[in-house]
C-alpha positions in Angstrom: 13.5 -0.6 69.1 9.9 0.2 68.1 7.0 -2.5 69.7 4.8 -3.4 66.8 0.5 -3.1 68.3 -1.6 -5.7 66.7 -5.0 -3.5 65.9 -7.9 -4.4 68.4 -9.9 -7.7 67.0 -13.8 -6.9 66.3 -15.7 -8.4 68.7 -17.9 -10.6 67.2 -20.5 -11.4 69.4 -21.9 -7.8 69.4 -25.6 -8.9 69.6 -26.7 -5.5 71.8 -28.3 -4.0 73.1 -28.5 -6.6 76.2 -29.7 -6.9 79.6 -28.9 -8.8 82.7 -31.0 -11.0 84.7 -30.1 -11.9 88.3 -31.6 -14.8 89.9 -30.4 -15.6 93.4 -32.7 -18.5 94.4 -32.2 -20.8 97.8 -29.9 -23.1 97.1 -27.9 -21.2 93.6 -27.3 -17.9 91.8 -28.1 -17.6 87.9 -27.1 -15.0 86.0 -28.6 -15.0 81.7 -28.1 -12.5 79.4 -30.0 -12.0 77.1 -31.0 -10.0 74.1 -33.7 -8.0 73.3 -35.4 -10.8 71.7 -35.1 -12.6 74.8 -32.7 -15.0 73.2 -29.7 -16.1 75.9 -26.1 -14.9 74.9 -24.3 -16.2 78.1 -24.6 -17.8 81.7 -23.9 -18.3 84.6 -24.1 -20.5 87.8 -22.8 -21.1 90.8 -24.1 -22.3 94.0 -25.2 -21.1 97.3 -22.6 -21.9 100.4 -24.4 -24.7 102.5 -26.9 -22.8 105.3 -25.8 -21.9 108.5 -28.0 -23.3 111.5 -26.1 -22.2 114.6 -29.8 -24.0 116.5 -32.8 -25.2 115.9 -35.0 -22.6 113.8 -32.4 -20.5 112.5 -31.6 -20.7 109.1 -28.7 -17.3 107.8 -26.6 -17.6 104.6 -23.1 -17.6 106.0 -20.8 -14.6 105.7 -22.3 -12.6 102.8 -22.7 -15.3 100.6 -25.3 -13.5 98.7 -23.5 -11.3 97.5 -20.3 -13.3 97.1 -22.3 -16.0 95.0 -23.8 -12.9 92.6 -20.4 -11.7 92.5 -18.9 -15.1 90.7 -22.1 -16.2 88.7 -22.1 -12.7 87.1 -18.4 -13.2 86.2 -18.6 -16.5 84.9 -21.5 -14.7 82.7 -19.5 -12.2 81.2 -16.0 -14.0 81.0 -16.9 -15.5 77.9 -17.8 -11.9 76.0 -15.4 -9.5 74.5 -15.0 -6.1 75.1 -17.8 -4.6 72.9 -20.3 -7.0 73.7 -19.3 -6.6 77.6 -20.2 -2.9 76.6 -23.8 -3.4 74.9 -24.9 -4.8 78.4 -27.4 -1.5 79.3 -29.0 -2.9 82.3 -29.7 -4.9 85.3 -32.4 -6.5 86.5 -32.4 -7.5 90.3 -34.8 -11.1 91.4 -33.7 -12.3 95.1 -35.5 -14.8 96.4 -38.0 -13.4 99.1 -39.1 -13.4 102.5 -35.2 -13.4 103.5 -34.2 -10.5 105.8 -31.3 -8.3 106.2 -30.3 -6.0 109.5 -27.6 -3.2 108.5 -25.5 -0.2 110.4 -26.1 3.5 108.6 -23.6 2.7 105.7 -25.5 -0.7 104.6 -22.7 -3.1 106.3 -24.4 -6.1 107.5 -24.3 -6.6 111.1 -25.2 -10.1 111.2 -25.7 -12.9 107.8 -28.5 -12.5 106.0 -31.8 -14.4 107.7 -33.4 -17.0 105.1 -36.8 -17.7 104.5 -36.8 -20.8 106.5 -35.8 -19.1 109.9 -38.6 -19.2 111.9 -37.4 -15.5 113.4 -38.2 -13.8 110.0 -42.0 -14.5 110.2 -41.3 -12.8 114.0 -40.7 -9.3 115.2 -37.2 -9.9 115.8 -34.6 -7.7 115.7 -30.7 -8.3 116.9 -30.1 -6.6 119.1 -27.4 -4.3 118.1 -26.1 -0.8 118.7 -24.8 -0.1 115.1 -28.2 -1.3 113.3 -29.7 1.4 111.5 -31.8 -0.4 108.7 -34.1 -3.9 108.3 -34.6 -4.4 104.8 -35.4 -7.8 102.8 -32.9 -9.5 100.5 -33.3 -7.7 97.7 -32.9 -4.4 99.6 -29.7 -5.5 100.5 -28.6 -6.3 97.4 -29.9 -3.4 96.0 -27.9 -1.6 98.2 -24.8 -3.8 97.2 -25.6 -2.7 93.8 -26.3 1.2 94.0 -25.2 2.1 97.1 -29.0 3.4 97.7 -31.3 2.4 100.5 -34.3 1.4 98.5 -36.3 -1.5 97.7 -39.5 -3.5 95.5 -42.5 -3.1 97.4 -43.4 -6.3 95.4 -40.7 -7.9 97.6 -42.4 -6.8 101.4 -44.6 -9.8 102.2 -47.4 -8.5 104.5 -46.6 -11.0 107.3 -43.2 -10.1 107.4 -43.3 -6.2 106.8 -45.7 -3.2 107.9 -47.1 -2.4 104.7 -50.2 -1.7 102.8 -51.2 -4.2 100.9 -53.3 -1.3 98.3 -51.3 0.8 98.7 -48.2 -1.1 98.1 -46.4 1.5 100.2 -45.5 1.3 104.1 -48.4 1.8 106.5 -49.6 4.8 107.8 -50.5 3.3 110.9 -48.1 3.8 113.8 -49.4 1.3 115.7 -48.6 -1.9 112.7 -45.4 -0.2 112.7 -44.5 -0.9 115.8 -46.4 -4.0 116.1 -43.2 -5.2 114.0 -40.6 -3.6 116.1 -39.1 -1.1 113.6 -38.9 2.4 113.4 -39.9 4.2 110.2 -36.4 5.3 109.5 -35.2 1.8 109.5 -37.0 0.8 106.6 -36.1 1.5 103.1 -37.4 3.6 100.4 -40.0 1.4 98.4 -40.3 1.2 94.5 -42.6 0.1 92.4 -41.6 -3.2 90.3 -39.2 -2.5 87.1 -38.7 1.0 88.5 -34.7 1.8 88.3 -32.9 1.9 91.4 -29.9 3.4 90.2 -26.6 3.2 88.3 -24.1 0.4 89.6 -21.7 1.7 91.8 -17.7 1.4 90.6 -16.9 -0.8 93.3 -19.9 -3.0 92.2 -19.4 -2.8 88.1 -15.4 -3.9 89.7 -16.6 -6.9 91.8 -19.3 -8.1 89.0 -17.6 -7.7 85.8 -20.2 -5.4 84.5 -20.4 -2.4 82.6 -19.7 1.0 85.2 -23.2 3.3 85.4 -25.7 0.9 84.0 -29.0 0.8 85.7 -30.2 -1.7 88.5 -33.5 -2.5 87.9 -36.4 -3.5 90.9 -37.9 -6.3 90.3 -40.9 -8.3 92.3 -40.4 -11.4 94.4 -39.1 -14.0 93.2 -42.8 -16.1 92.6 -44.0 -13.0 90.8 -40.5 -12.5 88.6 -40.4 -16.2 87.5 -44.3 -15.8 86.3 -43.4 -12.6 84.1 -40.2 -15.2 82.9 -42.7 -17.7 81.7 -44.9 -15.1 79.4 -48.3 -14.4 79.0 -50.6 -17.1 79.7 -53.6 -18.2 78.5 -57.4 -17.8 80.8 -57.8 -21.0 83.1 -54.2 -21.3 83.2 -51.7 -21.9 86.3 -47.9 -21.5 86.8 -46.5 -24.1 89.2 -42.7 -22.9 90.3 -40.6 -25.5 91.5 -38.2 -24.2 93.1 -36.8 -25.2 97.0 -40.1 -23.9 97.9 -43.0 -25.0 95.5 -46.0 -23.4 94.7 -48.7 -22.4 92.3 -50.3 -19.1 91.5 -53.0 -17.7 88.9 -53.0 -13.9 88.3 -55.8 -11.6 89.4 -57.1 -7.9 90.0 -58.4 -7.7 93.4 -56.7 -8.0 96.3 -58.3 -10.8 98.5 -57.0 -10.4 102.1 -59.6 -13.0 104.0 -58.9 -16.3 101.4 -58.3 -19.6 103.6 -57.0 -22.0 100.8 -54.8 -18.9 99.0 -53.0 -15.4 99.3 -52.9 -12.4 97.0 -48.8 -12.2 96.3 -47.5 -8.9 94.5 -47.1 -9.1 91.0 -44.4 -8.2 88.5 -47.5 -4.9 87.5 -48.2 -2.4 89.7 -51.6 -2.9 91.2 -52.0 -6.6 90.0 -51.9 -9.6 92.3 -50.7 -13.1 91.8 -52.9 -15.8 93.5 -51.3 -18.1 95.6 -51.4 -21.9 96.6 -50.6 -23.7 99.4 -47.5 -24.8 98.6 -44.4 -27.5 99.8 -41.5 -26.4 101.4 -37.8 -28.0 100.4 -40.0 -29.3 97.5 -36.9 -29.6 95.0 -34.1 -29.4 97.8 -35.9 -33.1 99.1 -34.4 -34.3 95.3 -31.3 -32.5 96.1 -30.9 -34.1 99.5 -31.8 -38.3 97.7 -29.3 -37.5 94.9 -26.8 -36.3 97.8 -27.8 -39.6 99.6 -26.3 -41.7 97.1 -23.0 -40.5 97.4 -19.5 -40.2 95.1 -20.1 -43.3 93.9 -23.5 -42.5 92.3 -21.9 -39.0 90.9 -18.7 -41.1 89.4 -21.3 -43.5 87.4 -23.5 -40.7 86.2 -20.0 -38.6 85.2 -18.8 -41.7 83.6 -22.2 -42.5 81.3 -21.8 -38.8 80.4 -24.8 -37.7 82.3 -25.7 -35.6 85.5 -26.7 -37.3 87.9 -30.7 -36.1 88.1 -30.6 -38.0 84.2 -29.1 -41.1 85.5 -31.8 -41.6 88.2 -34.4 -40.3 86.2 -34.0 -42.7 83.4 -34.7 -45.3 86.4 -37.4 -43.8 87.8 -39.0 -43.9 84.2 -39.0 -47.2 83.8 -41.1 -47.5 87.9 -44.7 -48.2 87.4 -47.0 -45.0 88.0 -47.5 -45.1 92.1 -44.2 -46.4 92.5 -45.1 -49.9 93.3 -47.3 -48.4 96.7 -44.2 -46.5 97.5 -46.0 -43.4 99.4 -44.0 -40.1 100.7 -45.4 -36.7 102.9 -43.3 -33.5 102.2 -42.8 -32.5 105.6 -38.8 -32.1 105.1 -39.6 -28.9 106.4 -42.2 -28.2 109.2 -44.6 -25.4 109.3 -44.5 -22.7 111.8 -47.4 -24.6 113.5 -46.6 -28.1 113.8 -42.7 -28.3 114.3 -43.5 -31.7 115.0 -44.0 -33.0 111.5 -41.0 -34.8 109.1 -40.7 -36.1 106.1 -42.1 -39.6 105.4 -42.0 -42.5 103.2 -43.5 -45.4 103.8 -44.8 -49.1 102.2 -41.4 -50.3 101.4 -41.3 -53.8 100.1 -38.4 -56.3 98.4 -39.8 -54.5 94.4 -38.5 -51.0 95.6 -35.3 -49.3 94.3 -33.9 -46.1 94.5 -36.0 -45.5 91.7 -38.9 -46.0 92.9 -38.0 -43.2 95.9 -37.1 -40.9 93.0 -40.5 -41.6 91.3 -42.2 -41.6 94.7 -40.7 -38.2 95.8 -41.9 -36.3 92.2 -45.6 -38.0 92.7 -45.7 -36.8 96.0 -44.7 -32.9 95.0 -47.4 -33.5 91.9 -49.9 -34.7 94.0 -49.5 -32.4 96.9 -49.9 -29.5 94.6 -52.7 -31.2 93.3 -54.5 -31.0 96.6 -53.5 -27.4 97.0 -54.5 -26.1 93.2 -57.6 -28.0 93.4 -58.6 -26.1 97.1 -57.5 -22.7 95.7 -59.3 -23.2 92.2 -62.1 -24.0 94.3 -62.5 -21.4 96.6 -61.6 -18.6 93.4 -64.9 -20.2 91.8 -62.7 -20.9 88.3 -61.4 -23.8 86.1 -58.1 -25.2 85.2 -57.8 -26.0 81.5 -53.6 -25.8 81.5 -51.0 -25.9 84.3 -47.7 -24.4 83.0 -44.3 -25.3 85.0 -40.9 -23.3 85.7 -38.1 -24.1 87.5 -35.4 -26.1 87.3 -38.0 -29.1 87.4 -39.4 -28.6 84.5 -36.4 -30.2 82.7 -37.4 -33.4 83.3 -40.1 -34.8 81.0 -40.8 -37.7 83.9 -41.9 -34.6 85.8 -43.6 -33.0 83.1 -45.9 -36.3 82.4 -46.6 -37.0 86.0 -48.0 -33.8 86.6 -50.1 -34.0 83.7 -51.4 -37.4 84.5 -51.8 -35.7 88.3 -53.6 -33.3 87.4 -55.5 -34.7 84.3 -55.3 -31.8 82.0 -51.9 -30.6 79.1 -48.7 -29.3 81.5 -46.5 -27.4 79.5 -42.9 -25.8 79.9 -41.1 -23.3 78.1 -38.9 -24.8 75.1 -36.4 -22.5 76.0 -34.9 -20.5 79.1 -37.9 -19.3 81.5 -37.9 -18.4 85.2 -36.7 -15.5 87.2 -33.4 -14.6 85.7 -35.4 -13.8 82.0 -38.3 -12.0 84.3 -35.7 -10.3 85.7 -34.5 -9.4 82.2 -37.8 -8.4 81.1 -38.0 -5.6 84.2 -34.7 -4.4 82.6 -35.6 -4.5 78.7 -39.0 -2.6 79.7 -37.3 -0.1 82.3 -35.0 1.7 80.3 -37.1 1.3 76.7 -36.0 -1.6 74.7 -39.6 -2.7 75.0 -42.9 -0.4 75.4 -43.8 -1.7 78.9 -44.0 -4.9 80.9 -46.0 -6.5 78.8 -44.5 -6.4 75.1 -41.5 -7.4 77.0 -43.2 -11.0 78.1 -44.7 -10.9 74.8 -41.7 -10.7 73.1 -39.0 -12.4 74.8 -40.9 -15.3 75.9 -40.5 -18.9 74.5 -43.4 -21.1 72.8 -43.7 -23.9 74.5 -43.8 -27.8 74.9 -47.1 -29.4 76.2 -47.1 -33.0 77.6 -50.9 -35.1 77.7 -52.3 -36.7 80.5 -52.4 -40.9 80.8 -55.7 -41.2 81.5 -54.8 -45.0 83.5 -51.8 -43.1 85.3 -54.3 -40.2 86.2 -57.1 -42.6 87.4 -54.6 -44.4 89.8 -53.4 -40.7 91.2 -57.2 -39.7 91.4 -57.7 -42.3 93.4 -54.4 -42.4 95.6 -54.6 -38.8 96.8 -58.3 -39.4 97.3 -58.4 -43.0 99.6 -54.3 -42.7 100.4 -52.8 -39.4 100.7 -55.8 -37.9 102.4 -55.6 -39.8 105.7 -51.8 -40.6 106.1 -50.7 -37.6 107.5 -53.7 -36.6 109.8 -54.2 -40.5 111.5 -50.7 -41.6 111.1 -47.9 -38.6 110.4 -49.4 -36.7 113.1 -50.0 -39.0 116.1 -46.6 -40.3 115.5 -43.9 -37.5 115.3 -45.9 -35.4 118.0 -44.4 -38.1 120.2 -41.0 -38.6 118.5 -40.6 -34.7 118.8 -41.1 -34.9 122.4 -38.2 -37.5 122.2 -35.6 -36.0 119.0 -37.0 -32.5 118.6 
């Protein structure tokens, strides 16, 4: 008895060639991937296990949820393609999220969970201390490593105050002395790369665990700040980015590296030799929506599910319908404290019988607005420039509530990309300019960026801002905030 073979079925959603862009933020991974044209073919997402804080000040991904979480968005990305479109994918690119650390024995094992960015020990020279650990690397050296198999790393991705390297040079000191003034050894440290340099074909064991082609090239990116700027495309003179992501900040590109600013720092950028500007910025800015929405509880997630909606639209909607200033509804972003002042929380305070939960929604997105407001204004100053634009990125920038609030902040046109932005298409750019599908860096933001949607300011709504960051915002946290959780601390911690 002869076993009749149906012929293979074209695949049709041959688009190629395509690239893959890796975004592996705080609280989620996303994986896009897109065409040349910068067009997105398919996703995915999934989210971050919860943080592990065994005690105060330590902050590690449990296990290696990294990698795991990479691992399952990629699939999820590539479930939906056939066989031949699977096979036009031609490279990588690589975007963790930065300032995270990673402490490994000789064959790139982790010896302990990846450190996060808010672990107080990562902006220390701490090391475990371990017999086995061989190499310190950041998060994207680890993952490179996951990838490749090779010990190397973006020098775009080794933040100064964390790592012993030259800030020119954008290579690892050549002074013993900072070396050691960080506690490492020159041989623990990884091979540096220049951003969008190739790192090296995907492992089999990697292409296995990812659903990805075998041999395709893994591509260096930047930090994560500096990624999600290429992701929104070229902009205009007098323009700013503002990311809001977990951590939230803005940053304006430059040529010359300013070491001595007060109100700024010169970040890496996505081009060799260029530097990103950088604000003061909030930290847990969009986890402190995360943690409200999670406030409200299943019943708040059954109502959204059951009007059709998530639950960020349900709440919104609500919050759009909350005078500007929320009704004298007035909240500090403390959620996380600095370094310096582990006294200071969160705060929210002028409740009367008028407020609802959304008038704490409304209150929470004026108060990341307005913070940034503060922090743009201090850093535009002290760079001796104007602001005629303010572009936004992030998962944020969805919400056209958000979108008009900063504009009426800020009293000049926010825009946002009309289409996908961020890290995973910077990412994507890297890859679509590293192995030729594009010229360079550049005619790869050029051409796979998005036009974009602009929202005006309200000129009552940015009066009344004006005029509460000026006579309100100012004074709360340094003659109230303060003086009151430097005693609490002494009490809770």
């Amino acid at each position: 008895m002869t076993t009749a073979i149906s012929p293979p079925v074209a695949d049709p959603l041959v688009v190629g060639p395509l690239v893959v862009g890796v975004d592996c933020g705080s609280q989620s991974v996303k994986v896009d991937i897109f065409d040349a044209t910068g067009a997105v073919v398919a996703s995915g997402r999934e989210p971050l296990s919860p943080m592990s804080r065994p005690r105060p000040g330590m902050v590690l991904h449990p296990d290696d949820d990294l990698w795991r979480t990479i691992c399952l968005a990629t699939r999820q990305a590539t479930a939906g393609l056939g066989p031949e479109t699977t096979a036009s994918i031609v490279a990588v690119g690589l975007c963790p999220i930065r300032c995270c650390k990673a402490f490994l024995d000789a064959h790139g094992e982790l010896l302990e969970p990846v450190m996060s960015w808010m672990d107080t020990r990562a902006y220390e020279p701490w090391l475990p201390q371990h017999p086995d650990l061989a190499w310190v690397t950041t998060g994207s050296g680890y993952l490179a490593h996951r990838f490749t198999g090779r010990f190397q790393d973006s020098a775009a991705n080794n933040i100064a105050l964390q790592w012993p390297i030259n800030t020119e040079t954008w290579r690892w000191s050549d002074d013993d002395t900072q070396i050691r003034a960080f506690n490492v050894n020159r041989t623990q440290l990884f091979e540096l790369q220049d951003p969008g340099e190739i790192i090296g074909p995907i492992t089999d064991e990697a292409a296995a665990a990812t659903g990805l082609p075998r041999t395709i090239p893994v591509v260096c990116t930047a930090n994560d700040k500096a990624v999600e700027m290429l992701g929104a495309g070229p902009l205009p003179a007098h323009t700013a980015l503002v990311s809001l992501g977990t951590y939230i900040t803005a940053m304006v590109p430059g040529e010359v590296n300013h070491t001595n600013a007060e109100t700024f720092w010169s970040n890496f950028s996505c081009h060799t030799g260029r530097y990103l500007y950088e604000s003061n910025g909030v930290r847990r800015g969009m986890w402190t929506l995360s943690w409200f929405l999670d406030l409200l509880g299943p019943e708040f997630a059954a109502a959204a599910e059951n009007a059709g909606v998530i639950r960020e639209d349900l709440l919104e909607a609500e919050a759009a319908r909350t005078p500007a200033g929320s009704d004298g509804l007035v909240t500090v972003l403390d959620f996380l404290a600095p370094t310096d002042k582990p006294f200071r929380k969160g705060t929210m305070l002028g409740f009367d019988a008028r407020h609802t939960r959304g008038h704490i929604y409304r209150s929470i997105l004026e108060a990341i607005a307005l913070t940034m407001k503060a922090n743009v204004d201090a850093m535009i100053t002290e760079l001796d420039t104007r602001l005629d634009e303010i572009v936004l990125s992030g998962g944020g920038s969805t919400s056209a509530l958000f979108m008009q609030i900063f504009a009426s902040t800020f009293g000049i046109t926010a825009s946002r990309a009309s289409g996908p932005s961020g890290a995973s298409l910077g990412a994507a750019m890297c890859a679509a300019a590293a192995v030729g599908l594009h010229a360079d860096l550049d005619a790869a933001a050029q051409i796979m960026s998005r036009q974009r949607e602009s929202f005006v300011p309200n000129a009552d709504d940015h009066a009344l801002y004006a005029s509460l960051l000026t006579n309100v915002l100012a004074d709360v946290q340094a003659t109230a905030s303060d003086q009151i959780y430097s005693r609490t601390y002494a009490l809770f911690g």
